[in-house]
C-alpha positions as CSV (number, residue, x, y, z in Angstrom):
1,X,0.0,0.0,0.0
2,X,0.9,3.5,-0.7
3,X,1.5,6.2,1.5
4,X,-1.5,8.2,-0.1
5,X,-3.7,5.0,0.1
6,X,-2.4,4.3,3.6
7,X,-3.7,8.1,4.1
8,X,-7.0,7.6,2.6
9,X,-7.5,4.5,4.3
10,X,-6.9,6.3,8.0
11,X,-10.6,6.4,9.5
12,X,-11.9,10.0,10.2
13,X,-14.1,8.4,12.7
14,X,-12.0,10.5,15.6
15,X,-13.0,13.7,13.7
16,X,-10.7,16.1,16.0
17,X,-7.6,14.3,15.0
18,X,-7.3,16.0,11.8
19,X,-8.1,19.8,13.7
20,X,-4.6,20.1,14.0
21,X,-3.3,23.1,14.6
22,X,-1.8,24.6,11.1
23,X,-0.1,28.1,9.5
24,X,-2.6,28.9,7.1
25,X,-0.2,28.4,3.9
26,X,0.0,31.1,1.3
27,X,-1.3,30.9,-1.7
28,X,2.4,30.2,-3.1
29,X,2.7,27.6,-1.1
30,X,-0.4,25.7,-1.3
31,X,0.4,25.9,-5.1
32,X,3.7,24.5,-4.3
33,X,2.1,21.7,-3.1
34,X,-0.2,20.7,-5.7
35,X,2.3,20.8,-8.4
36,X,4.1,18.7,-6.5
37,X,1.7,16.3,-5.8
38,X,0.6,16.3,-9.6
39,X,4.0,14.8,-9.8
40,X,3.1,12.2,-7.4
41,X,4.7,14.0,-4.4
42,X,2.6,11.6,-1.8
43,X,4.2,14.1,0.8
44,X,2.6,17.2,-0.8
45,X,-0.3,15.7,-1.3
46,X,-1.2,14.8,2.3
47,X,-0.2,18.5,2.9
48,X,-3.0,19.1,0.7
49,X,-5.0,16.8,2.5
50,X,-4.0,17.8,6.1
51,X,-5.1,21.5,4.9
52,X,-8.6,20.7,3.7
53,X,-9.7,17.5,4.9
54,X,-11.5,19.2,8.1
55,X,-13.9,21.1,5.7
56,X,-14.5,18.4,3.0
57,X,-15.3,16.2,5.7
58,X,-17.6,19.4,7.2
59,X,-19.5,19.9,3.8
60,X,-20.1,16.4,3.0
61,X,-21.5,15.7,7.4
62,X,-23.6,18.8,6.7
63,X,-24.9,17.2,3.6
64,X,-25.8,13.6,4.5
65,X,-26.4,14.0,8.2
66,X,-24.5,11.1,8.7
67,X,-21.2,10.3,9.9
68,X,-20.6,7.1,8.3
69,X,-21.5,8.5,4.9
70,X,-19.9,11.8,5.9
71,X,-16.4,9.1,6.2
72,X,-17.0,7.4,3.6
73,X,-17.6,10.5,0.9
74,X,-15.1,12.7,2.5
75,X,-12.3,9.4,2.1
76,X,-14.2,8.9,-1.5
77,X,-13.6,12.7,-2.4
78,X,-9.5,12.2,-1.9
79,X,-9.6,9.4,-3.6
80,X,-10.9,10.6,-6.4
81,X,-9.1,14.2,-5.9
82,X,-5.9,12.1,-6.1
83,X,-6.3,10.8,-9.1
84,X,-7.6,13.6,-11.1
85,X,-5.0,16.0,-10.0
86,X,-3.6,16.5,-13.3
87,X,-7.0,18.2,-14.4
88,X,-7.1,20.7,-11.5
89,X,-5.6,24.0,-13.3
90,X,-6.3,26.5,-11.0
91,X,-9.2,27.9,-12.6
92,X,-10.8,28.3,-9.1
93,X,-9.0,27.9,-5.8
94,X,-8.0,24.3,-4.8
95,X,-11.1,24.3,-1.5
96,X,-13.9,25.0,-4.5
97,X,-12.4,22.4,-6.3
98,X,-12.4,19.7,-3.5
99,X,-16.0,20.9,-2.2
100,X,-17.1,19.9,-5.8
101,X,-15.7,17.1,-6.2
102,X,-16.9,16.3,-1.8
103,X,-20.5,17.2,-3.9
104,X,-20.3,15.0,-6.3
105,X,-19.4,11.8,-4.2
106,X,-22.0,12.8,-2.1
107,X,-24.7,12.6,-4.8
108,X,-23.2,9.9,-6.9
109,X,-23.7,7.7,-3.8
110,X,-27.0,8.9,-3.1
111,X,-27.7,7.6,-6.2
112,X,-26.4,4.6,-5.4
113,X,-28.3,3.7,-2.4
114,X,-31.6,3.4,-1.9
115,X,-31.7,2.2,1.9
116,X,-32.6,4.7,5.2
117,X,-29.7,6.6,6.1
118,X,-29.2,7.3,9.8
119,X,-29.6,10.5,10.6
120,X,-27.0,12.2,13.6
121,X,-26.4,15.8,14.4
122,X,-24.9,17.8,12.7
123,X,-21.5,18.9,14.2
124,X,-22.2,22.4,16.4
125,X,-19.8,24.5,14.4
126,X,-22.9,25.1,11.8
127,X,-23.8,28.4,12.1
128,X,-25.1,29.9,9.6
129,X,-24.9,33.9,9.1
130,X,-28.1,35.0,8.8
131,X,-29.0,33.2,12.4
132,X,-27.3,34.5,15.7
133,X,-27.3,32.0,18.5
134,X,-26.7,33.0,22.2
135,X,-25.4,28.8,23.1
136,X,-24.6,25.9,22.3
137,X,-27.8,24.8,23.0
138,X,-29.7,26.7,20.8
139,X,-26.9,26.0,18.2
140,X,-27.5,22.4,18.0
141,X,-31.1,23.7,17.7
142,X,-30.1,25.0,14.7
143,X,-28.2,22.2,13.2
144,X,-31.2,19.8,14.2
145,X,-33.9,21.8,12.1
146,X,-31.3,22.1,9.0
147,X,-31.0,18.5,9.7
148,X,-34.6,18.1,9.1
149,X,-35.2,19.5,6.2
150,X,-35.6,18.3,2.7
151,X,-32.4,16.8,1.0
152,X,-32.4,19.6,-1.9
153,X,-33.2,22.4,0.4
154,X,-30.7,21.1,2.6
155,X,-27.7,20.8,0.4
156,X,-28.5,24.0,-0.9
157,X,-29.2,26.1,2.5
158,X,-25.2,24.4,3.3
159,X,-24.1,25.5,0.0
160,X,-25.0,28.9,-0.4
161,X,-25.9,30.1,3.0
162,X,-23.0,28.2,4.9
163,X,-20.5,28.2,2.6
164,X,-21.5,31.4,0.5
165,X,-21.3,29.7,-3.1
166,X,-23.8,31.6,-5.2
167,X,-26.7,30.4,-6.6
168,X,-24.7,30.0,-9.9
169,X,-22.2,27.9,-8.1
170,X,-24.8,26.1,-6.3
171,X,-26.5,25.1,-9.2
172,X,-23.7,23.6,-11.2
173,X,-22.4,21.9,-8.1
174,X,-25.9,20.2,-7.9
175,X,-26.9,19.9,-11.5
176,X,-29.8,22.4,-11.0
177,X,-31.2,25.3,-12.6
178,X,-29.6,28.7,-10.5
179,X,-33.7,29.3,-10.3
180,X,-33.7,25.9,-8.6
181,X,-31.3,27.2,-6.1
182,X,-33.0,29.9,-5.0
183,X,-36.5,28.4,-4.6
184,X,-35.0,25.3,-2.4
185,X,-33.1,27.9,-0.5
186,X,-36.5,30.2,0.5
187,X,-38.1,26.9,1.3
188,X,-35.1,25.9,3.3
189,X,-35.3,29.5,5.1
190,X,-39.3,29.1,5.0
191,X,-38.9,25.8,7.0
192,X,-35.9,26.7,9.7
193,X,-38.0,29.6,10.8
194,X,-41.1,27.6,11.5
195,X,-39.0,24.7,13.1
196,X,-37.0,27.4,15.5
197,X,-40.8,29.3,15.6
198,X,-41.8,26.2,16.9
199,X,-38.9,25.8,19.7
200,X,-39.8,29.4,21.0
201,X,-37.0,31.2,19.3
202,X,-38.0,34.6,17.6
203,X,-37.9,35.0,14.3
């Protein structure tokens, strides 16, 4: 085995492990790193993955709900980031590309799958702009009632309200009309303030 697949293959189940403590890299040196690792650098690569596994693995919980499939995409995204380094060109910065790509295994293995998904809370660091919390409390609040909503409202209320990808973005990222987009994210929005309505919080 490899040292890249012996790196993939590392469970993620012990989530704080990989919220090491790191120098935010420059963009020189990020880019330093992947043309390294395009040339099969293994070293720069986990760099790479080091850097942004913490938020692949954040998008992709966000979006399933689950932290078994939240694992499994997040070690599926890599994987598959690995061996399509060559295409990345820099036409976007290296995060947007992996959050596509963390999309993408997302829905390819929703597709896949037809059986009931367990459902967890989502991790507590969601928190959403728009939405001021005063706790933690009322913060997991939040992350139960975007738990709860619809799958397409969902991964569009993570893309574009949590992550601030527009509705353009959005919509290529999810093979939907940017129209689409912004009617799943006013029924997302519609739906989170009954649900907190509900719990007594103010809209």
């Amino acid at each position: 085995m490899s040292s890249v697949e012996a790196l993939l293959a590392t469970p993620l189940s012990d989530y704080s492990r990989w919220m090491v403590t790191l120098n935010e890299p420059g963009l020189t040196e990020e880019a330093n790193w992947i043309a390294r690792a395009q040339r099969s650098d293994a070293k720069a690569f986990e760099s790479l993955y080091r850097l942004h596994v913490g938020k692949v693995y954040g998008l992709c919980l966000r979006m399933t709900g689950s932290v078994a499939e939240a694992e499994d995409c997040t070690q599926e995204a890599f994987i598959q980031a690995w061996s399509k380094l060559d295409r990345f060109r820099g036409d976007s910065a290296f995060s947007t590309w992996m959050h596509r790509i963390a999309v993408n295994a997302v829905l390819g293995r929703k597709r896949k799958t037809s059986r009931e998904q367990d459902r967890v809370q989502l991790a507590s660091e969601v928190s959403p702009a728009p939405v001021s919390m005063a706790d933690t409390g009322e913060l997991r609040d939040l992350a139960n009632a975007v738990d709860r909503l619809p799958e397409g409202a969902r991964h569009v209320f993570v893309l574009h309200a949590v992550y601030g990808y527009s509705h353009d973005e959005t919509g290529k990222m999810l093979d939907i009309a940017p129209g689409t987009s912004k009617a799943q994210l006013h029924r997302a929005r519609r739906l989170l303030a009954q649900q907190l309505q509900e719990q007594g919080f103010e809209a």
